[in-house]
C-alpha positions in Angstrom: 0.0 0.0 0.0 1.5 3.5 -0.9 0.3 6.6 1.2 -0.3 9.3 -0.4 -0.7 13.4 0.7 0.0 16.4 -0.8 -0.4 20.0 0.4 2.2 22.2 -1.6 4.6 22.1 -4.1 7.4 22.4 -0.8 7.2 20.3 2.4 10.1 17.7 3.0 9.5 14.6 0.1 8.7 10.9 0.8 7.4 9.2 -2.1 7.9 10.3 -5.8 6.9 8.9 -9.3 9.9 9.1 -11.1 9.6 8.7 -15.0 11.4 6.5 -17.1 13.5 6.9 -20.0 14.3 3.1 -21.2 12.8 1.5 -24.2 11.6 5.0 -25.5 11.5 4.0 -29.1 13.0 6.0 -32.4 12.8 9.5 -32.5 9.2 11.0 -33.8 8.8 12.4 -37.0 7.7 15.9 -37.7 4.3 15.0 -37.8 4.5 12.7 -34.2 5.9 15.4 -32.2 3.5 17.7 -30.0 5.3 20.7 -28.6 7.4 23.1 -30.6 10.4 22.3 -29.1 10.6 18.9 -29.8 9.8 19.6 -33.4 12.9 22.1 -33.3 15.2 19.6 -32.6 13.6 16.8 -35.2 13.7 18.9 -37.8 17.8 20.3 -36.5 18.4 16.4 -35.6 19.1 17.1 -32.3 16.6 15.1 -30.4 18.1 13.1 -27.9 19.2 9.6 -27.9 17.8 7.4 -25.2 21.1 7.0 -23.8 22.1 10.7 -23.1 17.9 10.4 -21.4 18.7 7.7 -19.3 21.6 9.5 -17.9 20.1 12.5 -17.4 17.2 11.3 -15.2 19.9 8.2 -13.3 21.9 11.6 -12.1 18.5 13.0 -10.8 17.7 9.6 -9.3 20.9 9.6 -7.5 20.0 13.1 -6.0 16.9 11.6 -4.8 18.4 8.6 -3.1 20.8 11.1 -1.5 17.8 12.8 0.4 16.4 9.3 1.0 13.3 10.0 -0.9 11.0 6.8 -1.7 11.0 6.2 -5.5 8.5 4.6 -7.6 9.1 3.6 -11.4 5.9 3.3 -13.9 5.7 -0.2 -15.4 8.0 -0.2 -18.7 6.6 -0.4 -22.1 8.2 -0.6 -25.1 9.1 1.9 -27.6 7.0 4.9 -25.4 8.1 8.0 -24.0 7.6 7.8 -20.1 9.8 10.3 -18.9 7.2 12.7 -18.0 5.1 11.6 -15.4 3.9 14.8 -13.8 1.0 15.1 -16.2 -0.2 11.5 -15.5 -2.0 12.7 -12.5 -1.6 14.8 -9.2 -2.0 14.7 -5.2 -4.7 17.4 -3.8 -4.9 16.7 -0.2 -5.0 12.8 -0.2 -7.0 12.6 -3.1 -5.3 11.5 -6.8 -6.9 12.4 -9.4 -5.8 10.8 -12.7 -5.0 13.0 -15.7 -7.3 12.9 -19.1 -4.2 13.8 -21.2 -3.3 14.0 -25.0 -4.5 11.0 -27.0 -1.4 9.9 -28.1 0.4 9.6 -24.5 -2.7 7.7 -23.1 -0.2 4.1 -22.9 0.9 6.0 -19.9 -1.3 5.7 -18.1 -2.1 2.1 -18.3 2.1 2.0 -17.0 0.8 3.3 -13.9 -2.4 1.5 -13.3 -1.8 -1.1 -10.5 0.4 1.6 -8.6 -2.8 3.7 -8.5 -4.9 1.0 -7.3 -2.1 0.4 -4.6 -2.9 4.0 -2.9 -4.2 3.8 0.6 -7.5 5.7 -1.0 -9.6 5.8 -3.8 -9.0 8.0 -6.3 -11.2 10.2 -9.2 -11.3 9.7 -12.8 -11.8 12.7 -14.0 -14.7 13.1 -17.1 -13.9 13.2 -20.6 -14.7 16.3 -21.0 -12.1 17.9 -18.8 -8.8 17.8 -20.3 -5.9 18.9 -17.4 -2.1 18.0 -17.3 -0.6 17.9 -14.0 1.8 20.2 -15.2 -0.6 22.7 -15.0 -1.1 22.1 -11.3 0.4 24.0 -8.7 -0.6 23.3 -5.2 0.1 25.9 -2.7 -1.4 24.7 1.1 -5.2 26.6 0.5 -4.2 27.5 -3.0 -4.4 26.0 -6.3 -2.7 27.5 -9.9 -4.0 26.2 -12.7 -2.3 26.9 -15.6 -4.6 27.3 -19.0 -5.7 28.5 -22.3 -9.0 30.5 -22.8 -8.8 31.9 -26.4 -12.0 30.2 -28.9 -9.3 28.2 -30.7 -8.3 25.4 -28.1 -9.1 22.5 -29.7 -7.0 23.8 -32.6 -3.7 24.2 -30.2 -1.6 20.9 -29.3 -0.1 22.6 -26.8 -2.9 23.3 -25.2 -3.6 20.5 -22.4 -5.9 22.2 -19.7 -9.3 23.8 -20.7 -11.5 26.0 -18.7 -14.3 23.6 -18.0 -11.7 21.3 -15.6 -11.5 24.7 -13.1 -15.3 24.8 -12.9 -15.6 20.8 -12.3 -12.3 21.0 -9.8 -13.8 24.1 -8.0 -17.1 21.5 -6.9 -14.9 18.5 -6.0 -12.3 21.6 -3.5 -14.6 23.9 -2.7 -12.1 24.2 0.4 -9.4 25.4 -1.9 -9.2 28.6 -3.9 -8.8 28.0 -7.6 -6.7 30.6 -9.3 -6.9 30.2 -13.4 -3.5 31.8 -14.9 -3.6 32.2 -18.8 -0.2 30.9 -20.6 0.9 31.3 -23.6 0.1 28.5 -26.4 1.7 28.2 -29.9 2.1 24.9 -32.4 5.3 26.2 -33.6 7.1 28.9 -31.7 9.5 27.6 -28.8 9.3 31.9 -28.1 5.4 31.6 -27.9 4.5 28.5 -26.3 4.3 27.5 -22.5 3.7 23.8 -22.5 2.5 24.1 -19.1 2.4 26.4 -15.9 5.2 25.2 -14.1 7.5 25.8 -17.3 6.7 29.7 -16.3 6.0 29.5 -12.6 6.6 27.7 -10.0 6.0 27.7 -5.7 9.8 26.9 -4.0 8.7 27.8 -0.3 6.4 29.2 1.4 6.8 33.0 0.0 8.9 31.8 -2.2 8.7 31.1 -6.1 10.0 31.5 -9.8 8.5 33.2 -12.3 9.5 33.6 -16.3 7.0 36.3 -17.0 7.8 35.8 -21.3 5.3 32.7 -20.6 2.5 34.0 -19.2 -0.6 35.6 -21.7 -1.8 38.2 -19.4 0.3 40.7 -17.0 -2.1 40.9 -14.9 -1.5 37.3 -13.5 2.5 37.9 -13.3 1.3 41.3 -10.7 -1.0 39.3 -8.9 1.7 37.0 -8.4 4.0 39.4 -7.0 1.7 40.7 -4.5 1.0 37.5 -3.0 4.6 37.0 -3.0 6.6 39.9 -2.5 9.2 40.9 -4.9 11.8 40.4 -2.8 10.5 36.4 -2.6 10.6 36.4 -6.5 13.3 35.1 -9.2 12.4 37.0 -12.3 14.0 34.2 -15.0 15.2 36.6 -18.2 14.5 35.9 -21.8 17.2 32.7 -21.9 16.3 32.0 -18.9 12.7 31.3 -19.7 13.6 29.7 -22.9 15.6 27.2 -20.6 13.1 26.5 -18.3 14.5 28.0 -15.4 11.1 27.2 -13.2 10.9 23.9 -13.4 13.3 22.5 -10.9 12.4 20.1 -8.0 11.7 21.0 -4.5 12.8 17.8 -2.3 12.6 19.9 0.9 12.4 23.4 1.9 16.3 23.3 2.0 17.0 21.5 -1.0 16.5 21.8 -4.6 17.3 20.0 -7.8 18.3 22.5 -10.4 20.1 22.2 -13.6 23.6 22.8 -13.3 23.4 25.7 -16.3 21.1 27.8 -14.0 23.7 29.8 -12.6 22.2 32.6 -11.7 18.9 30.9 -10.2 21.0 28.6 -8.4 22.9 31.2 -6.6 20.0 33.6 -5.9 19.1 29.8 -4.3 22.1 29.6 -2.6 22.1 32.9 -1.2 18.9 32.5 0.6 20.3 29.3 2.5 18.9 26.3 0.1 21.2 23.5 -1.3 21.1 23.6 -4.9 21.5 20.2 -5.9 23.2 20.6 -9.7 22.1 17.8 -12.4 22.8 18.1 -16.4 19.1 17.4 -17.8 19.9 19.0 -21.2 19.1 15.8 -23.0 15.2 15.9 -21.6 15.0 19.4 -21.5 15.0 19.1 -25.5 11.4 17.2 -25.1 9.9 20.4 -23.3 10.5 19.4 -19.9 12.3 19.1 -17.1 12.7 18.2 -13.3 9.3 18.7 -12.1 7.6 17.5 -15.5 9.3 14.3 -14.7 8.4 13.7 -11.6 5.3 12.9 -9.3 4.9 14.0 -5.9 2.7 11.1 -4.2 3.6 12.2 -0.6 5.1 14.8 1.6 5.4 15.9 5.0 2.8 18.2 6.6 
């Protein structure tokens, strides 16, 4: 039986869903990619080998063990991408709520089928009708971000993977927890114009702590709402680069420590300077896939 409770995106790890990178078949063809950046690096041949993957994620894995976190691997399947487990699912309290994702990645989720049933409670399927990638999700204690894409021509946009209607349905099942909707920017093509998810522009690291790339967010609005909850002074503003590289998407394995990639230098002494261990991992193989070290990870339980 695995326990499972989450309240933030902060509090000391135990268990994690860590993806896998094995078996991941041939690289996709132009037409079999879904994000703009993997499509850059098809068409530049670039895209990585499974190899340079599976080292990428053993290095994080290592980290992990280090800080004696629990880790759980999905079930392997041949010749599928399973690196990114975040947006399989998420934690809201003790509640799991299983992702309806992208057609195309739905093998997934059968990889992780008896681990779900092996949860100490029940969890919700959510209806057809509401697509969300945990991704998107960002729990913070009595708060919950939810990154997603308003504009009339959603079901147009492959890059868009959380409609409105799942913040209505999610609001019924929490009514306990307020629902904040942040618009992100979506594009087919343009690495400069898409954010895949929320937590590839913001991301909680603490209490009053978090990262924000503004260059991924639609509206302003949400980026000055954010720093008034925040405080400025709590804030990394990510640059241009900085944004492109995904700067918010490291992993928070306690309040004290953090996986980052080793190329964000100045995030990881901004970091540093406020007291946190910066644990420093090369993930520039899987960063090519639109991701990074919270997309490929799972949060199933941490401490109160």
């Amino acid at each position: 039986m695995i326990n499972i409770k989450i309240s933030n995106e902060y509090s000391p790890l135990k268990t994690v869903l860590l993806g896998i990178a094995k078996d991941i078949g041939d690289p996709p063809n132009q037409m079999e990619t879904y994000d703009p950046r993997s499509l850059y690096h098809v068409k530049n041949n670039s895209y990585p080998s499974e190899k340079g993957l599976i080292k990428n994620i053993d290095d994080f894995y290592k980290k992990l063990l280090k800080h004696n976190v629990e880790i759980i691997r999905p079930k392997n399947i041949q010749k599928c991408n399973q690196i990114f487990t975040r947006d399989l699912g998420f934690v809201i309290s003790n509640i799991f709520f299983m992702s309806n994702i992208v057609p195309n990645r739905h093998e997934e989720l059968n990889a992780i089928e008896e681990i779900v049933k092996s949860f100490d409670v029940g969890y919700v399927k959510l209806p057809e009708f509401m697509h969300v990638e945990g991704g998107d999700i960002i729990l913070h204690n009595d708060k919950l971000f939810i990154g997603t894409y308003t504009n009339p021509d959603y079901s147009s946009i492959i890059t868009a993977r959380t409609n409105i209607e799942s913040i209505s349905y999610l609001q019924k099942l929490i009514p306990n927890i307020e629902i904040i909707p942040i618009n992100i920017k979506k594009s087919n093509t343009n690495i400069f114009e898409n954010t895949l998810h929320l937590d590839c522009c913001f991301q909680t690291i603490g209490h009053d702590k978090a990262i924000i790339c503004s260059d991924g967010f639609k509206n302003s609005e949400d980026v000055d709402f954010l720093i008034k909850l925040f405080g400025r002074k709590n804030i990394f503003f990510a640059n241009a680069q900085e944004s492109y590289m995904l700067s918010s998407n490291v992993f928070v394995i306690s309040p004290n420590v953090i996986v980052s990639d080793h190329k964000f230098k100045r995030l990881n002494l901004w970091l540093e300077e406020k007291g946190i261990l910066v644990e420093k991992v090369d993930y520039s193989n899987v960063s090519k896939m639109s991701g990074l070290f919270r997309c490929s990870t799972l949060p199933l339980y941490r401490e109160s």
